[in-house]
TIRO-2110 file (N, C-alpha, C; in Angstrom, 1 decimal):
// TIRO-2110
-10.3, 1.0, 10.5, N, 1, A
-9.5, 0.2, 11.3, CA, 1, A
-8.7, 1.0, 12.3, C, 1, A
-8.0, 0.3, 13.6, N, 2, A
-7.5, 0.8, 14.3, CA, 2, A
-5.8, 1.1, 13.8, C, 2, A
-4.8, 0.9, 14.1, N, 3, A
-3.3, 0.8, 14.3, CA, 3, A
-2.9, 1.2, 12.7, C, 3, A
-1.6, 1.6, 12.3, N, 4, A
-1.1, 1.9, 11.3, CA, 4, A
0.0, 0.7, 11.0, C, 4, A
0.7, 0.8, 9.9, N, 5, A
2.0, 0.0, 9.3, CA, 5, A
2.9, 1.3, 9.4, C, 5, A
3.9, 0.9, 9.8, N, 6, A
4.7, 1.3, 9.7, CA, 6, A
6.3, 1.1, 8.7, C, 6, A
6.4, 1.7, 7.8, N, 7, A
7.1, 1.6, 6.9, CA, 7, A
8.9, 1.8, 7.0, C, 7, A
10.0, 0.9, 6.9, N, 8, A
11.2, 1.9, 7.1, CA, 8, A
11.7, 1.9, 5.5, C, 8, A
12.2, 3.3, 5.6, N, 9, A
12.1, 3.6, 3.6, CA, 9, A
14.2, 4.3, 3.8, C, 9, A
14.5, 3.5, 3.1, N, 10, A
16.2, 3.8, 3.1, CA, 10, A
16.2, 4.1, 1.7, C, 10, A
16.9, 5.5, 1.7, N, 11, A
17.4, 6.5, 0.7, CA, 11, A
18.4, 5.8, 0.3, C, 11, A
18.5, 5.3, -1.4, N, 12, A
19.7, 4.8, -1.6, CA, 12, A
20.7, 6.0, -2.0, C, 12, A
20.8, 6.6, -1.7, N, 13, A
21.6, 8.0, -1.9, CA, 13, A
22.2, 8.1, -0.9, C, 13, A
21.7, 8.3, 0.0, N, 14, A
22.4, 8.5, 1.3, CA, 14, A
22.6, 7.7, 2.7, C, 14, A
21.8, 6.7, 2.5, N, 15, A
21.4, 5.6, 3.2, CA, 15, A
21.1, 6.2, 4.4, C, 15, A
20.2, 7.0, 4.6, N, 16, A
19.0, 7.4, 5.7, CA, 16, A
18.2, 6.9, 5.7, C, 16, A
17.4, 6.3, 7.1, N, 17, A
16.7, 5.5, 7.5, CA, 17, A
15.3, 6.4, 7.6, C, 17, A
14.0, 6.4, 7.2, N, 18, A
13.0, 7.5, 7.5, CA, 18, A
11.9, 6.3, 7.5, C, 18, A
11.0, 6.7, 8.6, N, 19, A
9.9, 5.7, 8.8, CA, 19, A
8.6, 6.1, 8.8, C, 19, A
7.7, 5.9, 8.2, N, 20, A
6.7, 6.5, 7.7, CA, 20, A
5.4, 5.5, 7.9, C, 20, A
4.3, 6.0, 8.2, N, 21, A
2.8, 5.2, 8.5, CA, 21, A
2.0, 5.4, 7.2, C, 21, A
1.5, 4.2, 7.7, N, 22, A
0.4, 3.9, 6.7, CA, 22, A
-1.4, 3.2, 7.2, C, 22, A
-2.4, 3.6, 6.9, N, 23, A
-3.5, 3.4, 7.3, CA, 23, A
-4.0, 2.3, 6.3, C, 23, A
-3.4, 1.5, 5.1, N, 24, A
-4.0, 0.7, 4.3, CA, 24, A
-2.7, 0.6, 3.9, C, 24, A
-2.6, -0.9, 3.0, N, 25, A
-1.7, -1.3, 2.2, CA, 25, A
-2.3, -2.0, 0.9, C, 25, A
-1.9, -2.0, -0.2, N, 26, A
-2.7, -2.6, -1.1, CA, 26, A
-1.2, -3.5, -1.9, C, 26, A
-1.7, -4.2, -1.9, N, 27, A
-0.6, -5.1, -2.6, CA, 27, A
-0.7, -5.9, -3.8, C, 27, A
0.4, -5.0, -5.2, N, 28, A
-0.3, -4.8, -6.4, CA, 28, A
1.1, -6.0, -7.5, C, 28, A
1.4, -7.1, -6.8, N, 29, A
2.2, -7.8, -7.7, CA, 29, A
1.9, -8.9, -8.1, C, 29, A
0.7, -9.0, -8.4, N, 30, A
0.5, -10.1, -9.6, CA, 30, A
0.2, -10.3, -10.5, C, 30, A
-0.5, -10.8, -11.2, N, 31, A
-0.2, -10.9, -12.7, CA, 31, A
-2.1, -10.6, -13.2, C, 31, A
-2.1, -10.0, -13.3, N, 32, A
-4.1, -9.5, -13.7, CA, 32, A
-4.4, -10.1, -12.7, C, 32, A
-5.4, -11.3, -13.1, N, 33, A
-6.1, -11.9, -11.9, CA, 33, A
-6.0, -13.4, -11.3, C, 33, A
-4.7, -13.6, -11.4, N, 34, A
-4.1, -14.4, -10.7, CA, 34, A
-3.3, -14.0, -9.3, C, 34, A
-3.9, -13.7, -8.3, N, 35, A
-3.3, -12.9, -7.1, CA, 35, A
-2.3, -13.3, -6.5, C, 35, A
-1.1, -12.7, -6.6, N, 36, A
0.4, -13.8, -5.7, CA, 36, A
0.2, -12.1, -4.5, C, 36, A
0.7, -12.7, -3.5, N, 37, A
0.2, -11.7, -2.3, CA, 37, A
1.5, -12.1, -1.4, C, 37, A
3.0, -11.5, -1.0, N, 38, A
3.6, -11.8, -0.1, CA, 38, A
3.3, -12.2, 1.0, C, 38, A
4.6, -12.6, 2.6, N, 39, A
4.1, -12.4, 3.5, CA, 39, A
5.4, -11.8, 3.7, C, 39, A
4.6, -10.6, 4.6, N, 40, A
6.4, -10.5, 5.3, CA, 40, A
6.1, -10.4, 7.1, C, 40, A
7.5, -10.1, 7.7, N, 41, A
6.9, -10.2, 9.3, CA, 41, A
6.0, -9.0, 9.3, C, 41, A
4.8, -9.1, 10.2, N, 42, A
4.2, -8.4, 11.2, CA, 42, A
2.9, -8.2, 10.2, C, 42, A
2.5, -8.9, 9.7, N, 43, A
1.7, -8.6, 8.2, CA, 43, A
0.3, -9.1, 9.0, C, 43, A
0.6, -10.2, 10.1, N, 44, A
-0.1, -11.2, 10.9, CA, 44, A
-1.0, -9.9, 11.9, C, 44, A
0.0, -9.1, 12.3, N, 45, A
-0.4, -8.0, 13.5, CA, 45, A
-0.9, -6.6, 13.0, C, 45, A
-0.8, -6.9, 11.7, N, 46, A
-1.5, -5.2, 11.1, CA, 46, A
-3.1, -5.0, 11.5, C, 46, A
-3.2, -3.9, 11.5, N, 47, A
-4.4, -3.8, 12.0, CA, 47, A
-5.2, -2.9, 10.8, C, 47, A
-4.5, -2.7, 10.0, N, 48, A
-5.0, -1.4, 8.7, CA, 48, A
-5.4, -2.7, 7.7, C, 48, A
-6.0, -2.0, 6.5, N, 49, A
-6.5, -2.7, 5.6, CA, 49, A
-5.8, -3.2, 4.9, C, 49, A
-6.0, -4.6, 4.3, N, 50, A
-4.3, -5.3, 3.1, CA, 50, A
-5.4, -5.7, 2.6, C, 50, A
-5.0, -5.3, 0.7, N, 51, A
-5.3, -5.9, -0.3, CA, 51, A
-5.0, -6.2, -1.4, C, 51, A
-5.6, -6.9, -2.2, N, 52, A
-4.6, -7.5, -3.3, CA, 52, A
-5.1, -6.6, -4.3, C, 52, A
-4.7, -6.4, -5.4, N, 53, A
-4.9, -5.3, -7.1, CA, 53, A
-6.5, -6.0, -7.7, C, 53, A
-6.2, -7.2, -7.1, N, 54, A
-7.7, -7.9, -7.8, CA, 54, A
-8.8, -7.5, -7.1, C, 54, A
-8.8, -7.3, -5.6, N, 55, A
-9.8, -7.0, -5.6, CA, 55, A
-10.4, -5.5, -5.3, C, 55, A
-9.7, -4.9, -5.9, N, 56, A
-9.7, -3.3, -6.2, CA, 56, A
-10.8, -2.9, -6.9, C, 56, A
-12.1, -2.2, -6.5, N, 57, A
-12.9, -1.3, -6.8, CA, 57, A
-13.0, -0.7, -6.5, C, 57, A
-12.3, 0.9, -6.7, N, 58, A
-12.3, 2.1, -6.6, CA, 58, A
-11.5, 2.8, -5.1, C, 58, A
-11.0, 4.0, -5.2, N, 59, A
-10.2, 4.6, -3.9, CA, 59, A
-11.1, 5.3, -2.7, C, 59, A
-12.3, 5.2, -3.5, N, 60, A
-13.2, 5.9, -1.9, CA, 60, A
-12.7, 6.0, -0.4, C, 60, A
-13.1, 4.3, -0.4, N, 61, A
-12.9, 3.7, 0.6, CA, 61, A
-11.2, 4.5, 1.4, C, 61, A
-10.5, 5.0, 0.7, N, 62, A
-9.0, 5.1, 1.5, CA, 62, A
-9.3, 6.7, 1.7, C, 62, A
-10.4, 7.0, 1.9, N, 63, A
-10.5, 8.9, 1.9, CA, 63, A
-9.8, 8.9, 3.2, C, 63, A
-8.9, 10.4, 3.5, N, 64, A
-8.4, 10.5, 4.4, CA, 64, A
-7.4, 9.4, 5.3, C, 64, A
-7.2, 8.3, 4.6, N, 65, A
-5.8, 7.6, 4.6, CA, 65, A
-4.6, 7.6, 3.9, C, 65, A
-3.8, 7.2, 4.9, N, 66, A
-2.5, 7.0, 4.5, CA, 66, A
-2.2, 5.6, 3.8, C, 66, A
-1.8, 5.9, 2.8, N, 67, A
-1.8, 4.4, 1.6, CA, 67, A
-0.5, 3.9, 1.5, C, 67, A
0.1, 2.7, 1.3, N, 68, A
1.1, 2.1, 0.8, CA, 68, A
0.9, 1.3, -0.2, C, 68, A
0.8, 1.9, -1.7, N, 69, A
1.2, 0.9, -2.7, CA, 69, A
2.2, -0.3, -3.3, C, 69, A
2.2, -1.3, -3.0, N, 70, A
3.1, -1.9, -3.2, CA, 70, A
3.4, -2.8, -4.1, C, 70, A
4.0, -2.5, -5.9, N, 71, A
4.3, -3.3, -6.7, CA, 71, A
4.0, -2.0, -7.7, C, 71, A
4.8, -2.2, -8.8, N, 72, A
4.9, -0.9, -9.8, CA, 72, A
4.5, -1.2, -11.2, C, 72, A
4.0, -2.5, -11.6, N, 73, A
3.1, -2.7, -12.6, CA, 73, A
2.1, -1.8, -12.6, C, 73, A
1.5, -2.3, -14.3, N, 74, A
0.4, -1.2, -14.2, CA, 74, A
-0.9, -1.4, -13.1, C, 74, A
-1.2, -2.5, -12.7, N, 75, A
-2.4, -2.4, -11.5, CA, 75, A
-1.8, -1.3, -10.4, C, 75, A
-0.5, -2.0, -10.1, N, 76, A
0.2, -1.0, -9.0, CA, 76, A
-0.2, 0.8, -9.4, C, 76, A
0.4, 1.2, -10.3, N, 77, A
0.5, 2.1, -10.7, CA, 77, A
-0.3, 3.1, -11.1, C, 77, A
-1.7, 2.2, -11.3, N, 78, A
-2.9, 2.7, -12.0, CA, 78, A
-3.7, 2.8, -10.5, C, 78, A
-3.2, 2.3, -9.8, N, 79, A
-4.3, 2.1, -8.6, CA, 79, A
-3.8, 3.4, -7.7, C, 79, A
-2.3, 3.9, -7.8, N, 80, A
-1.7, 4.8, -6.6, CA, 80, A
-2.2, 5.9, -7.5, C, 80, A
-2.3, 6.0, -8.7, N, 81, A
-3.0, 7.7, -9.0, CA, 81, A
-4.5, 7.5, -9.0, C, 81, A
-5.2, 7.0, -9.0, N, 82, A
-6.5, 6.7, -8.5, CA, 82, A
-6.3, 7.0, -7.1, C, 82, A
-5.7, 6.7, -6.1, N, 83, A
-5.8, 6.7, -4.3, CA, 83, A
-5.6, 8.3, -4.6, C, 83, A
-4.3, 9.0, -5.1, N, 84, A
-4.7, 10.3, -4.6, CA, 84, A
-5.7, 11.1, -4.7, C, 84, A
-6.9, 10.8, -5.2, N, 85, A
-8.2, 11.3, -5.4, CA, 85, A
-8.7, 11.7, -4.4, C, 85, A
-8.2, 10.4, -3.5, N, 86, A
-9.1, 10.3, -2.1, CA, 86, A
-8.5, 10.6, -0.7, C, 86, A
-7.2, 9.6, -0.9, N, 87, A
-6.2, 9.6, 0.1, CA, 87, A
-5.7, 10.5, 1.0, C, 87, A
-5.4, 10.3, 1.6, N, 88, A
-4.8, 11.8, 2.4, CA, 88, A
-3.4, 11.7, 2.3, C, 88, A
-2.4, 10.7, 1.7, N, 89, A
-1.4, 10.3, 1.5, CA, 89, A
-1.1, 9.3, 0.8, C, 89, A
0.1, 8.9, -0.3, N, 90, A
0.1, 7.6, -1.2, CA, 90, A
1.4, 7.9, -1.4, C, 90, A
2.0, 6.4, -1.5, N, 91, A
3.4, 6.2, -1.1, CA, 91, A
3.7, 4.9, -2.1, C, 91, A
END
């Protein structure tokens, strides 16, 4: 894909604002295989890859991308140390 996500990540320590890109998002909060999938703004305008934990077979596909994991269950969790295999970054 073309365009990146752009992430804004606030340090709760210091409350610094740091913005960071992403080439794929995967979105890992649901419950096994019942997929609940947010929306948030600009999700409509992304141009990178969004997916849900369900439909996850394997990190190949993210070689040399920048990933944003998002949800910290075990799909979440299991899926972001699997992406660094491939990834060029995981977040």
């Amino acid at each position: 894909g073309g365009g990146a996500w752009e992430v804004d990540v606030v340090d709760g320590a210091t409350g610094r604002t740091e913005t960071q890109s992403f080439d794929a998002v995967a979105v890992c909060n649901g419950h096994y295989a019942l997929p609940v999938t947010p929306s948030w703004p600009g999700l409509d305008v992304f141009r990178g890859e969004v997916m849900h934990s369900v439909d996850y077979d394997g990190s190949k596909a993210w070689a040399g991308k920048d990933v944003l994991v998002v949800g910290a269950r075990a799909s979440g969790t299991d899926i972001a140390r699997e992406a660094t295999r491939h990834a060029r970054s995981v977040t």
